[in-house]
N, C-alpha and C positions, 0 to 999 in steps of 0.2 A: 504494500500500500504506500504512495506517494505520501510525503508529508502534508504537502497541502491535502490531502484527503483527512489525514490523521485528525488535521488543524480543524478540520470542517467538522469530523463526528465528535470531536473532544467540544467545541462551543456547542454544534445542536446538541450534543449529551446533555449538558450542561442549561440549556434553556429550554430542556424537555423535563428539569425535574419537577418542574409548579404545574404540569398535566398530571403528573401521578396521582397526587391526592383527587383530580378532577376524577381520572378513572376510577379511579376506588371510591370514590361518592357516588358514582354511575352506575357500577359494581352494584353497590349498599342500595341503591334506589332501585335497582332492577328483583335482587335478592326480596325486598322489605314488598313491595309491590305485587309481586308472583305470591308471595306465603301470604299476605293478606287476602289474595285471589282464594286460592289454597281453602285457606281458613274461614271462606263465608260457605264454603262447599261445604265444609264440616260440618259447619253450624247446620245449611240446610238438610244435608242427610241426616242427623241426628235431629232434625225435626218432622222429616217426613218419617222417620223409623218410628217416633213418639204417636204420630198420628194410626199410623201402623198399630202398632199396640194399643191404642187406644181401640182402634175397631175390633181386633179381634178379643179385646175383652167386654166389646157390648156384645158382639158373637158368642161369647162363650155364655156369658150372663142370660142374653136368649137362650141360649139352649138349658136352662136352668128349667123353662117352661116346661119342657120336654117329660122331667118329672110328671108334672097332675097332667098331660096328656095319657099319659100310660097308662096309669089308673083309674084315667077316662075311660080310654079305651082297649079293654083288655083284650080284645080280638088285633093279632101282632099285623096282618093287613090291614083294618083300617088305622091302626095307629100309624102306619108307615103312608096312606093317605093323606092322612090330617096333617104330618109334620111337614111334608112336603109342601102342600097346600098352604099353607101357612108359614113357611120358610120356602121362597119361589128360589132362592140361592142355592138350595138343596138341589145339586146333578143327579147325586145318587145319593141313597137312604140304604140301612142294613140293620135289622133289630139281630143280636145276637145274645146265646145266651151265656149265662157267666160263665164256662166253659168257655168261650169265644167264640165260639160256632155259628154261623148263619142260620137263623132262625126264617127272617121272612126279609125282602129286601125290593124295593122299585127306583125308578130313575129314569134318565134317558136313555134311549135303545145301545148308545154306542158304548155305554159307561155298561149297563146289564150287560153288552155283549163281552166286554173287557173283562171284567169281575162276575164271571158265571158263579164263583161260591167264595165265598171269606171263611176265613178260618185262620185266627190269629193266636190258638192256643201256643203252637210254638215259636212266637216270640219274644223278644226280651223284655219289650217293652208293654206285654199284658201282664206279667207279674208285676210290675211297677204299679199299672194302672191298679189292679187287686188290692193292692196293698197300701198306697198312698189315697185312690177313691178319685185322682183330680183329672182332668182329662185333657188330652193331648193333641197338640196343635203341628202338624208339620208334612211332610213329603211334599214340596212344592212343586209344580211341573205343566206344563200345558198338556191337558187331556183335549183332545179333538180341537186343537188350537185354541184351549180356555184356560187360561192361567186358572188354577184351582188347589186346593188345600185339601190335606186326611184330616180330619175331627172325629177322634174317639172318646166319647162321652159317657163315664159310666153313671146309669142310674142306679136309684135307691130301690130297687126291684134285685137288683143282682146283674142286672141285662145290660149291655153295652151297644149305643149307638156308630156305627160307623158309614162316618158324613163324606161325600165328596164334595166341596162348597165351590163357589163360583165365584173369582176375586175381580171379575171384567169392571165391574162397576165401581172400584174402590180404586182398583188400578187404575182406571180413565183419570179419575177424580187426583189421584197423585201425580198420574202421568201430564196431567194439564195445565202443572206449576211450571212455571218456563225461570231460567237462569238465564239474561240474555239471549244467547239463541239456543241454548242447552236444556233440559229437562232432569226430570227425578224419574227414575226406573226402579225394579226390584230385579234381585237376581239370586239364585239356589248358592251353597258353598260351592257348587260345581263350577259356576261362573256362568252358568249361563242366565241371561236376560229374557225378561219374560215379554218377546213383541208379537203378542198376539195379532195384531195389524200392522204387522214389518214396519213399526214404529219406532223401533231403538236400534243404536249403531249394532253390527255386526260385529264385538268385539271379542278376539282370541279365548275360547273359556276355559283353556288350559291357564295361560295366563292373567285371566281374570280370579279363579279359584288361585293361586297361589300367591297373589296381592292379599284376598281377603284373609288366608291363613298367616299371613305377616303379621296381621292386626296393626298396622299405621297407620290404616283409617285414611288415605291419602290414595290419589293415581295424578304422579306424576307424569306419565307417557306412558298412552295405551291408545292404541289405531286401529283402524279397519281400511278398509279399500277406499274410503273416502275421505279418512284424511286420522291427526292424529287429535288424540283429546286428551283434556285432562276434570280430576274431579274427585269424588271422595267418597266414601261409604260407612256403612253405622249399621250395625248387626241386630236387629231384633230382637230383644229379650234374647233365652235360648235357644231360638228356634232357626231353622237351615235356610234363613230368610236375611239377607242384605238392601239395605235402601241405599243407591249410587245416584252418584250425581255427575252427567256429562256434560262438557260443551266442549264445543270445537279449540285448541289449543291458541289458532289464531285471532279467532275473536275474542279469546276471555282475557290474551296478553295483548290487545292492540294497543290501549291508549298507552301500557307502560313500553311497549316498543316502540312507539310515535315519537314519545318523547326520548326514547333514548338513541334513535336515531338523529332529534333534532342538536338533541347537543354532540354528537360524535362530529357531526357536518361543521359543528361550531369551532371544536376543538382542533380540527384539520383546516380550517380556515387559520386558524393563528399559529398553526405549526407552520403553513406554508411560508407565513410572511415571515416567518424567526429564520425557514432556512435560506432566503435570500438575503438576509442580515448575515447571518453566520458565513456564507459563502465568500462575501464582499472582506470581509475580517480575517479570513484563513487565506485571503489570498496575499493582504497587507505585511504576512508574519514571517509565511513561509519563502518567501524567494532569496533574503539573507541568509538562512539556515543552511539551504543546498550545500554553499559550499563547504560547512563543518562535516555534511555528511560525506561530501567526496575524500575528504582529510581524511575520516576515519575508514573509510574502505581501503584507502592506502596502507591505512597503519592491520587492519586485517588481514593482508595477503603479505604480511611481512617487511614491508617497506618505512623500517624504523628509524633511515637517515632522512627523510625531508619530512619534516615538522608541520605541523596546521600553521598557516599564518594568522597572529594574534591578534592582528589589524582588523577590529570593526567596530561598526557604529553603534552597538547594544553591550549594553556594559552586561547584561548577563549572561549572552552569546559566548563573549571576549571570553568571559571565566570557563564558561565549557571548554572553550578550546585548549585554554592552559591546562585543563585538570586533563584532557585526553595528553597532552605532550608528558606530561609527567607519567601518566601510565606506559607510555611507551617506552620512557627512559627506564624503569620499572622493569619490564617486560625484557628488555635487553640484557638484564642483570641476570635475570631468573638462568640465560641460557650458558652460564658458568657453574654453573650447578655441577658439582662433582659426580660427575655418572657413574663411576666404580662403583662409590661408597654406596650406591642407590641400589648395584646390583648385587652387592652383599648382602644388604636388609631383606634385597627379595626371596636369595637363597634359603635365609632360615625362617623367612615365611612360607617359603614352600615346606620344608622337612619339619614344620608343626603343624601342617596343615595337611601334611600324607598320612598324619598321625593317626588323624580325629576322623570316628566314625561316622559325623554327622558328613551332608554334602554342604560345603562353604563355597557360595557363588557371591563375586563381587564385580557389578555390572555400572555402569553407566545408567544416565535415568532415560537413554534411549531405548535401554534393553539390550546393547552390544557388550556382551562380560568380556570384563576384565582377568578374572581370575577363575578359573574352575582345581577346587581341590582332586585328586584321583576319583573318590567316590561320588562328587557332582559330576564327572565325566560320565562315568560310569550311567548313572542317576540320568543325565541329558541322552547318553548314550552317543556322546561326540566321537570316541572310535578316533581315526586320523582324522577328523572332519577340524576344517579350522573353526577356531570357537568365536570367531568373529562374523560367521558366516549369517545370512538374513535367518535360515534355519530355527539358529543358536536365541538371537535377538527373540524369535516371534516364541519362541518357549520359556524362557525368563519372562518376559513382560506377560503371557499367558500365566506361571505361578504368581506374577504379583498382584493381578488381576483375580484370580480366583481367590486369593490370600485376604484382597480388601474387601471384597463381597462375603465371605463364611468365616473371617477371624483367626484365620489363620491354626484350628484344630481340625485333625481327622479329614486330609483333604485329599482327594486323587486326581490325577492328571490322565489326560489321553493316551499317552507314552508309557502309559505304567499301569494295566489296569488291572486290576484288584489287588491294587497296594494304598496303604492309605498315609498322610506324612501329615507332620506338625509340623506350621513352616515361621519362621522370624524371620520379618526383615527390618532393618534397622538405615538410616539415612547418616551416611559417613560425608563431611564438609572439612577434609584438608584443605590447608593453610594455603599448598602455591600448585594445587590441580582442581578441577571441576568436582561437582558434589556427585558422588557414587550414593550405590545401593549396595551394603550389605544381607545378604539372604544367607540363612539358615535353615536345612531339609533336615529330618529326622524322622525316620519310619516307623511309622509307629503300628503296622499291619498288625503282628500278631500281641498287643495289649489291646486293640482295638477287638479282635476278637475273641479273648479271653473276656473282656467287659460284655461285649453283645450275649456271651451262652450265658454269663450269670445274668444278666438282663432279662433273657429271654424266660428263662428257669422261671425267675421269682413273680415275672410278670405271667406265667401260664399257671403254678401253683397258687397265685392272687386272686388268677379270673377264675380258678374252677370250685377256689373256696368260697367263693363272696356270694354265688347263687344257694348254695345251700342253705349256708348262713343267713343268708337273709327270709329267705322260706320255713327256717324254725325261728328265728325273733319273732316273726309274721304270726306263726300256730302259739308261741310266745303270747304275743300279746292277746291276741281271740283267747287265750284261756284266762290272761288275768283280765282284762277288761271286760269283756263279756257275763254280765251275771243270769243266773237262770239256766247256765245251760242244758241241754238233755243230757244222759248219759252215750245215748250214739253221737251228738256231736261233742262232749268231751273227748270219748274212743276215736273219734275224726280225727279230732287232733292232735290226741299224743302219737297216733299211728303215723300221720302225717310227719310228727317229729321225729321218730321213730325213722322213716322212710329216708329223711334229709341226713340224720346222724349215719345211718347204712351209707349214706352215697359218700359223704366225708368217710366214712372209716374203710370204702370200698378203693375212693382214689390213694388215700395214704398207705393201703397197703399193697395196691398198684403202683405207689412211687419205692418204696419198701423193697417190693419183689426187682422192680428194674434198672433200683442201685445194684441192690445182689447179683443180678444177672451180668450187668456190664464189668463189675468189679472180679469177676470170675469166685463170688467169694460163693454161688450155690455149685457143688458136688452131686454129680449125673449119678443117681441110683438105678443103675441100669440092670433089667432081668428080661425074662425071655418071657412075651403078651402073645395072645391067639389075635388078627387083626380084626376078624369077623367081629367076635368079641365087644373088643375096642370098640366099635363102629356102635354099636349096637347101645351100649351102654352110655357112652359119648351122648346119643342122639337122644336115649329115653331119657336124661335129665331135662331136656325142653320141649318133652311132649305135652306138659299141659298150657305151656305158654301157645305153641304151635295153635291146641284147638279153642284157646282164649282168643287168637287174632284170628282162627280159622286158615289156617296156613296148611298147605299140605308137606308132605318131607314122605324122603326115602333113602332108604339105608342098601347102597349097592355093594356088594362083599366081592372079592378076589372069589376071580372063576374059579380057582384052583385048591383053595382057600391060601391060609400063609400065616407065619410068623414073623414078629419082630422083635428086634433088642432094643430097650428106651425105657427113658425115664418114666415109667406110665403115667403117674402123677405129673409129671412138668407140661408131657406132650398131650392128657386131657386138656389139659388148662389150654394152651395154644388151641387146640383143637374150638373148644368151647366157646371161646373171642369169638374166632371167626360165625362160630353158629348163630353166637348172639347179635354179631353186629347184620348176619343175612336175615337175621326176626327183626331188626328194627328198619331195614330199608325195605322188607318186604310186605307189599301189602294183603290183603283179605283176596283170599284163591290164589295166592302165589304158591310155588313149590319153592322147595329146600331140599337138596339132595347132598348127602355125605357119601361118597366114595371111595375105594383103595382100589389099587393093583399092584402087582410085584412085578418090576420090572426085570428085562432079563439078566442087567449087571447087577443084581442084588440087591434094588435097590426100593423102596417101599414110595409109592406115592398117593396121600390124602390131599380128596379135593373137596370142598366145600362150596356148593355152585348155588347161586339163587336167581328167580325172575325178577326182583325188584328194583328200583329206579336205577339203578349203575351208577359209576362215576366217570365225570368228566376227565376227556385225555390231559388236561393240565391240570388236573390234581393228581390223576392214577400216578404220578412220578414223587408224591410227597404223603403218600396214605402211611407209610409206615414209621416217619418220623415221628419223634417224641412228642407229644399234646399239640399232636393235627388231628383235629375232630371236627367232622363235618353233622355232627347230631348237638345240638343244645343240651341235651343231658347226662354227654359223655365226658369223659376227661382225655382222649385220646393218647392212653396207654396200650390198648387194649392191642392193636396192632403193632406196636414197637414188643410188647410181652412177649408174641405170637411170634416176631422176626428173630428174638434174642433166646428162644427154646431153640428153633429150630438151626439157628447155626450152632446156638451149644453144643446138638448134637450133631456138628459138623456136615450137616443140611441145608436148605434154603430156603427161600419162600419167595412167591411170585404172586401176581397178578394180574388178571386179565378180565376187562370189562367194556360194556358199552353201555351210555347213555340211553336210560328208557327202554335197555330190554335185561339189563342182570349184568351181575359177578360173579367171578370162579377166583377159588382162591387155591393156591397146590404147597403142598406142604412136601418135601423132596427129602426121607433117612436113609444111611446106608445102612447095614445090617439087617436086610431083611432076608429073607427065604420060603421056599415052597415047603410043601408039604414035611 
């Protein structure tokens, strides 16, 4: 950049800074303008919601009459006459009895043809109704293009009404408050908008439903094919009901965009006139200056016998020029510097430096190193390469890069990967050379993954403790706080604690068993089993679980029949896992089959095969590692127990599966034989 340019953006810098505060009142006026926009939409969705509630509690209050109709008329058809009749908002009517069951029911054809039979005993919400008595406002949805409501009303007979109500006429009456050119709508948690007469924008109800579940009561930006909007919503009492408030983003921001375009226009008008001021001023400064700067390009390319001449008409010029001739005289001196003694000091910072384990790189703040110790070579992987080479540069300024962004712990480089290093760099400022960069590598791989297994350890015996635990505090407290209770939900609960204590004392003695296993501290009791046998016994342990889930199984035996040598207790247990884990991914009419043969090298192989959901190929590679469980109320031993029997007995174990149609599991001993 010419200096007259410098001159130019140094004044308009300088007479741009009394715009700042303007922009940032501009800023503050556009912010304060928009939230008060914002803010009157609140207001009004939380008053069309008020008006909302207000209606549906003279709707409920109505249906209070409902009572002395019934007892009016005890015949369940004309009662469902009269209610109608007398409630025209009523689509569809259903007397049920307190069982929940449709008793007698009329309406409009299409709503009777929808709803052929009600019957609400299985749901969650007619126990509530039972037992609280109050009745229930909700499913919103357009039935035959009628915004409409469920109302289940219980009477004092035992019998329960269930209303389809008709909301067209309530929604007109909301819908016909205007915002500018915006409106008040209602819309379900799903997000969808209720425009019975393709009256309301078309707006995303994925994206609508997940605004309302934010709860900020605010829409800053939400569009349809017509443009975007913004506006606010306010939730109904409890109910799956939102009162919004749209209008177009353009016209509810214009007047605050009017006006902030008129001052932008204003503020650009007086930049303009400052920078033909500035310009005329950067030209008055800079054409004296030029020639200091050609002096000092001289004295740059080495040219330390002709001096800047000191001759000029600005007395603060004149002093620059003096203070560069004296740096050059300066400069001339430096080059008497005793080179010998320079390359002694280097020698015994190399042989302290071949010493040291860590990698010691001392670079320039271009990134061109200066110095690489052996094990930074090594580390760069420089080889004969020169270390000044662009290579060298783009890899040092890449560690200090990634150094200033993650802190310099646990870090790894492209060049190195699955190594991970702790890196220091430190900013060195000698006295008669340029400022370097000292850097500091140190590999810190294997602490790095000595911390991650006990990380991993304490964080899987935490997670598998913390659900149990909290499941007996739970039966915990139902026993102390709970009074009255019966003797079968007392027995609920201690059984229940009972059940959470087994599953803690089942993983701890699952973590137990596969210390011992790994430590080689359990001892193979090895004797000679009939395999048939085995199989047989194996399998009748989970035959009543089998006809509890309704599970079929089968137990196929060596054609031949056979024996084996093994731990028979160690390789039930193995065996066992896998049976249990094929009952819990196996659903109702699945098979389970347990299998052997005796191979012909002598070799014994059990398989455990089931029809139930399989696993996916990017897990089937991690099923057997330690507390990898893919079931919620497993501890994921079970298969690491299964893999650490069977190599015990200097065995194997495999697996083979597919997604949504089953798993085989083969368990591989030597020492077996025929007959």
């Amino acid at each position: 950049m010419k200096l007259f340019n410098r001159f130019l953006t140094i004044i308009f810098s300088i007479g741009f800074i009394p715009i700042i505060p303007v922009f940032a009142f501009l800023f503050y006026y556009q912010s304060v303008g928009k939230a008060d926009i914002l803010r009157f939409h609140e207001n009004m969705a939380r008053m069309s919601a008020g008006m909302a509630e207000e209606n549906f509690y003279q709707l409920s209050k109505r249906m209070d009459s409902l009572d002395l109709a019934r007892i009016t008329y005890a015949d369940g058809k004309r009662f469902i006459g009269y209610s109608i009749e007398k409630n025209p908002e009523f689509l569809f009517l259903a007397l049920l009895d307190p069982a929940g069951r449709q008793k007698e029911r009329d309406g409009i054809i299409p709503l009777k043809r929808l709803f052929s039979y009600i019957d609400i005993s299985g749901e969650e919400y007619f126990r509530r109704i039972k037992i609280q008595k109050t009745p229930i406002i909700g499913d919103f949805k357009l039935v035959a293009n009628i915004p409409a409501a469920l109302i289940i009303y219980p009477l004092r007979t035992g019998e329960m009404i269930y209303a389809i109500v008709d909301l067209r006429d309530f929604f007109r009456q909301i819908y016909a408050q205007k915002i500018g050119g915006g409106s008040v709508y209602f819309a379900n948690s799903a997000g969808a908008i209720f425009s019975f007469d393709n009256f309301a924008p078309a707006i995303n109800s994925r994206k609508l439903a997940g605004l309302f579940s934010s709860g900020s009561g605010r829409l800053d930006a939400v569009s349809d094919s017509r443009g975007e909007y913004i506006g606010a919503f306010s939730r109904i009492l409890d109910m799956d009901l939102f009162a919004v408030t749209l209008q177009g983003r353009a016209q509810a921001f214009k007047s605050v965009n009017l006006m902030t375009s008129l001052v932008v226009f204003f503020i650009f008008s007086i930049l303009t006139i400052f920078y033909f001021v500035a310009l005329i001023s950067a030209g008055n400064i800079s054409g004296p200056i030029n020639d200091l700067i050609e002096g000092a390009e001289r004295i740059s390319r080495g040219d330390f016998k002709a001096p800047v001449s000191e001759k000029n008409t600005i007395k603060e010029i004149s002093r620059l020029v003096k203070t560069f001739n004296s740096m050059m005289r300066e400069i001339s001196e430096y080059h008497s510097v005793n080179l010998e003694k320079v390359m002694d000091e280097k020698e015994k910072l190399d042989l302290l430096m071949g010493v040291i384990s860590d990698s010691i790189i001392l670079a320039e703040f271009t990134g061109v190193p200066v110095y690489l110790n052996p094990v930074a070579s090594e580390f760069l992987m420089a080889g004969g390469e020169d270390i000044r080479s662009e290579r060298m540069r783009l890899k040092i300024s890449e560690i200090v890069k990634i150094n200033a962004k993650s802190g310099g712990k646990g870090l790894s480089f492209p060049w190195a990967k699955g190594r991970y290093y702790d890196v220091t760099v430190k900013t060195l400022k000698p006295l008669r050379s340029v400022p370097l960069v000292f850097i500091v590598v140190r590999d810190v791989t294997v602490e790095l993954n000595i911390q991650k297994m006990k990380e991993d350890f304490f964080h899987s015996i935490a997670h598998d403790l913390r659900s149990p635990i909290l499941n007996m505090q739970g039966y915990i407290r139902l026993l102390q706080l709970s009074g009255g209770l019966s003797p079968e939900k007392k027995k609920e609960y201690v059984e229940g604690l009972k059940e959470e204590s087994d599953r803690i004392f089942v993983m701890l003695e699952n973590i137990l068993d596969m210390s011992r296993l790994e430590s080689g501290a359990v001892k193979l009791n090895l004797k000679e089993a009939e395999l048939g046998g085995f199989l047989e016994k194996t399998m009748a342990r989970f035959e009543y679980l089998f006809r509890e889930k309704e599970i079929k199984y089968e137990v196929i035996k060596p054609a031949a029949g056979g024996k084996f040598i093994a731990d028979y207790e160690l390789l039930e247990r193995a065996v066992s896992n896998l049976i249990s884990n094929a009952c819990k991914f196996t659903d109702k009419n699945g098979i389970i089959k347990l299998k052997a043969e005796i191979l012909a090298g002598g070799e014994a192989v059990i398989e455990v095969s089931d029809t139930g959901r399989g696993i996916s190929r990017d897990k089937l590679g991690l099923i057997f590692d330690k507390f990898r469980s893919y079931d919620k109320n497993g501890f994921g031993l079970g298969l690491s127990i299964a893999k650490a029997v069977a190599e015990l007995h200097k065995g194997s174990i495999r697996a083979e599966s597919e997604e949504g149609k089953g798993s085989s599991f083969f368990i591989k001993l030597r020492g077996a034989y025929g007959k």
